[in-house]
Structures are given as structure tokens and as C-alpha cells.
Steps between C-alpha positions, in 0.01 A plus 500: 500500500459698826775769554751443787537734765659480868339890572324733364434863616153605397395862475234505731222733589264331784210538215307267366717321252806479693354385809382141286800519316781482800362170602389345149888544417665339809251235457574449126839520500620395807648768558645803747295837419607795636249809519613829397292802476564861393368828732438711211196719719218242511388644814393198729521239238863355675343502833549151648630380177807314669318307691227429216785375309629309723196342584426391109848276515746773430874455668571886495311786461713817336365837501678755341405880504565617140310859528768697485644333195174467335469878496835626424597210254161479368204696520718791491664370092145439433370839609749709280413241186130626568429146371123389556379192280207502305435867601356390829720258687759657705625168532544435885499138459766477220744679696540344781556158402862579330579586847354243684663250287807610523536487871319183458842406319679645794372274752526191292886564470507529899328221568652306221154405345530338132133592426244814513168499468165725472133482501407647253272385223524344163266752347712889672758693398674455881665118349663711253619801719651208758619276315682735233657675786633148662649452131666827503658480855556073571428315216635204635204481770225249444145683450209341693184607360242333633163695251694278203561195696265193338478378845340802678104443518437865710417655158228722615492755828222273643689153474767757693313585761384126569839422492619748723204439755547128509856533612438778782692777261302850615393716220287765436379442176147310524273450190287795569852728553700341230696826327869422419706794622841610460592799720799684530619901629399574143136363442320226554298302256180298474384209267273221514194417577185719355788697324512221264166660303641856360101552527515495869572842651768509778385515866590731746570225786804398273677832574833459736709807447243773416126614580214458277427854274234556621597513849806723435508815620312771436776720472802472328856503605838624396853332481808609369748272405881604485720288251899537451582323158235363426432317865266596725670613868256702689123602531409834603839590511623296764765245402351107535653190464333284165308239752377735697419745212271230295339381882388859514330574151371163501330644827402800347451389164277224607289697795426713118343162312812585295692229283180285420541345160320183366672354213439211240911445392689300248704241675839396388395116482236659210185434692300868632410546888319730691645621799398822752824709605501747842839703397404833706872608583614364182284707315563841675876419440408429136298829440784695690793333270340583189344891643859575524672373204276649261712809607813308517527326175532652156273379251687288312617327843139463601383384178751199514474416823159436517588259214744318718289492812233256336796260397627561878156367611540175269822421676357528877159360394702205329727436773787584320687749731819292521580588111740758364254683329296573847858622653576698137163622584545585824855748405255653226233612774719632771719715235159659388403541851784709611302834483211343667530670825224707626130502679132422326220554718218223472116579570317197605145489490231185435712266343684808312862502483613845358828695407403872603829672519829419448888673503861423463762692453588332170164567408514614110142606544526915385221733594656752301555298196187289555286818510243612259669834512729528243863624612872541425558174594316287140477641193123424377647553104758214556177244498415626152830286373449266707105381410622514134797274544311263707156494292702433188428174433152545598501786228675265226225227558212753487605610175583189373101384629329828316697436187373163497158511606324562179666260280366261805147644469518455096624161530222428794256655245545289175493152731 
């Protein structure tokens, strides 16, 4: 039984997927659509998008500039987490859609829509990240998805593409250029095509954001990033505002082939993917962060939080940012970045992305204390104590093992 709907706001991007999918659901279910898409820093990916929109059956085209928000309410959480899944991923993708969904949710309450709906696949992680955050904000609103919809036949980018060409829809996908993208002021990603064989090495025309290595620089270059709890605020020590802070490393970062990172990841549906990431700012930003609170954070602090980071990652990697453990989370990151104020200078060089100096003045770095020189300030004899107390298990068990051992070898012998 087909769900009823009077009009549904779809979250759409121009691409590929959406641009079939606007038309396939007003056609389907008889339906209004109204087109709204998010400026998260996609550079020229909105251009003409109203009109595209418009052109593919929509009845309103919504764009809403969410960069601000998307940095402060965040990529900014994220950064202070330090969260990064599967040790690679710095997870540009996952954190935008919370966002984009939301305001998605926004618009359907103005325009008193009873249904949302997205493009994305059957097989991603982006149904989840939608669709849990429609739960978590409306749950009343229908959810037109039209990947899981028996009736949609476009089940491969080529039958898309036909599609989209048959009805006049521009694109700029073709089935020599067939990556699927997501971009955003934090990365931008790239799957598809010869990806698909985790044989084939990456090629350099994919590149968006950053330079191939080897036609980086032959020099490298310097940045210093200034942070006040925990948040970056200025480069060089000039104050910046956070859009225009990420536009510039990206710049930088990328001119540097800096950011590259080709990844074969666990998806949350259970299935793996391969994916190449350009995250050049992002990954200055990340170095920076965690330069500066290895001077900032006691060991025990450190030690923990790196525990709590990779959970962190599950949550934005599993769309699951509208939860109270995210916002518990969240309080838990911005106490322990409190002292996090301070500069770490980056070096930049051939893909390189380097920590080589940092300061704070709640740095609990001590030259004095930390020297091999031994002064007033430690008391070498207080580590005699100390090693026994802690090796005093080991002790026990080594005793226990040579008392032991030769009724072992005996027994060993008479078998």
C-alpha cells in the first residue's frame, strides 16, 4: 500500500541522485515536492540549482546557508572530541547530515509538508544519519525514501543518467565521469566507479580540494594555529571567523597535497566501502588540536579521552547526534577543553602534516622538571619506592613461576 502524502520536502543536492529523484516522486505520488538544499561550502555545486530544481517539477526551491552553524554547532564539538573513525575518516560526510536534516525539518514545518524525503541509497550509512535525525526532531513526518521503494527501477548510476537525460534534467555525471561526491567546507569525498576494486590505485584527476604529491611544493610551509578552549580562532595570530578559517587551510592545506587519505571503512549497514577523502584544513586543525593538548591534559585525562573519542566517532559515523549520550558527550569535551588555549605551529610539506612547536600558558610541559639534569625540584630516590610498589605483582608471579618450574620440567620429563 503506497504511502499518502500531499508534500514532501526533499533534501536536495542538484547531484546525480536527487536530480532523478525530484521528478520520480511527484510522478509517483502525485504529489507537491519542494526542493531544499543546504550551503554547507560546496563551492559552485548550488550554482543555478533553483532553477535546476525548478525545472525537474519542483514547486519551491529553499536554500538555506547553514555554514555558520555547521562550524560552531558542529565541526567545532567534533574537533575538541578529536573523534576520527576507523583511524582514518575524519568523517566530513557524517557530520553534516544531522544538520542538514534538521533544517530539512525546519522547512517542512513552514511549509506545512507531512512528508521528507532523501536520495540516498539502500546500501549507505546517509538513510540512517537522515532518517534517525527526522525521528529525533518530527516523528510524526512521513519518510519518502525512494533507494527502498519496490517501485523505483533507477537502481544503478547508469539507469540514472538515462533517466535523467531522457527527461532534459542536466547533470554532470556521464559513464566515463561517474564518481559520487559529497562535498562540504570540511572535505569532500569520492566513491564509485574504478574505486570499486581496492586493487585499483586512486587517480590524480579525482582530486577537488588538494594537488597531487607529487606536484606539491618543493618547499614547505608554516602555519600556526591559535585555539581558545579547545576551538580554533585565529591563524598566524590574527583572529578569523570558523568559515573563513577552514576556506583558508583548505587553501593552504590542499596547495600542500595535504589531507589525502584512501580508505576501505566499515559501514554501519555491515557491508565495507572504499572511499578517497581530501580533508586538508581538517587535518591541519586535527594535528594542531591534538599538538596542543598533549601539553594541556594530564595523563590520566588524556588516557580516557582518547577512549571516549572512538565511541564519539560511532555516534557521528552512526548518525546518532540527536541522543543524550552525544550531548553528555559533548559537556565532557568542552570541560576538558577549558585549558586548551594556546598556538601549535604546523609544517607542511609533500603530503606531510606536522606538529613542530607548540605553547599555552596552561602548558604543564616543565623544562626544568622534564630535564635530564637532575634538580631540587624531583627526588630521583622517591622512584626506588615507587618501582617496588608498582612491580609487586610482577615480583609475586615471578616467584611463584621459578618455584614452579621444575616440578613442571619433572612432570614434562616422566610423560
Amino acid at each position: 500500500m503506497a504511502t499518502k502524502v500531499k508534500k514532501v520536502v526533499l533534501a536536495y543536492s542538484g547531484g546525480l541522485d536527487t536530480s532523478v529523484i525530484l521528478p520520480w516522486i511527484r510522478e509517483t505520488y502525485d504529489c507537491e515536492v519542494i526542493a531544499y538544499a543546504a550551503e554547507l561550502g560546496q563551492g559552485d555545486e548550488l550554482k543555478a540549482i533553483r532553477k535546476k530544481a525548478l525545472n525537474s517539477g519542483a514547486s519551491e526551491c529553499v536554500i538555506r546557508d547553514l555554514r555558520s552553524e555547521f562550524v560552531e554547532d558542529f565541526l567545532w564539538p567534533m574537533v575538541r572530541s578529536g573523534a576520527i573513525y576507523e583511524r582514518n575518516y575524519m568523517l566530513g560526510t557524517s557530520i553534516a547530515r544531522p544538520l542538514i536534516a534538521k533544517e530539512q525539518v525546519r522547512v517542512a514545518h513552514e511549509f506545512g509538508a507531512d512528508a521528507v524525503g532523501h536520495g540516498a541509497t539502500g546500501k549507505g550509512n546517509d538513510q540512517v544519519r537522515f532518517e534517525l535525525t527526522y525521528m529525533a526532531l518530527d516523528p510524526t513526518l512521513k519518510i519518502i525514501a525512494p533507494w527502498k521503494d519496490q517501485r523505483f527501477e533507477l537502481r544503478s548510476r547508469e539507469a540514472a543518467i538515462d533517466y535523467a537525460r531522457a527527461r532534459g534534467i542536466p547533470i554532470e555525471q556521464s559513464r566515463k565521469s561517474i564518481y559520487s561526491r559529497d562535498r562540504n567546507l570540511w572535505h569532500i569525498s569520492h566513491e564509485g566507479a574504478e574505486l570499486e576494486s581496492t586493487w585499483n590505485e586512486p587517480q590524480d584527476r579525482m582530486l577537488v580540494l588538494s594537488v597531487p604529491i607529487d606536484k606539491a611544493p618543493n618547499r614547505p610551509a608554516y602555519v600556526e594555529v591559535d585555539f581558545e578552549a579547545g576551538v580554533p580562532v585565529g591563524l598566524n595570530g590574527k583572529k578569523m571567523d570558523g568559515v573563513k578559517l577552514i576556506q583558508t587551510l583548505n587553501a593552504l592545506g590542499g596547495k600542500h597535497a595535504v589531507g589525502q587519505t584512501d580508505l576501505v571503512e566499515n559501514r554501519l549497514v555491515g557491508m565495507k566501502s572504499r572511499g578517497v577523502y581530501e580533508t586538508p584544513g581538517g587535518t591541519i586543525i586535527y594535528e594542531a588540536h591534538r599538538a596542543l593538548e598533549t601539553v594541556c591534559l594530564d595523563r590520566e585525562t588524556l588516557h580516557y579521552k582518547q577512549q571516549v573519542m572512538l565511541r564519539y566517532a560511532e555516534l557521528v559515523y552512526y548518525g546518532q547526534w540527536y541522543t543524550p549520550l552525544r550531548e553528555a558527550l559533548d559537556a565532557f569535551f568542552a570541560r576538558l577543553a577549558k585549558p586548551m588555549t594556546g598556538t601549535a605551529r604546523i609544517k607542511l610539506y609533500k603530503g606531510n602534516c606536522r606538529a613542530v612547536g607548540v605553547k599555552s600558558k596552561f602548558s604543564m610541559y616543565m623544562p626544568d622538571l622534564a630535564s635530564f639534569t637532575m634538580g631540587a625540584e624531583y627526588d630521583s630516590t622517591d622512584a626506588i619506592g615507587f618501582i617496588r610498589l608498582l612491580g609487586l605483582p610482577m615480583k609475586v608471579n615471578g616467584i611463584v613461576q621459578r618455584q614452579t618450574a621444575p616440578r613442571k620440567a619433572a612432570k614434562a620429563k616422566r610423560r
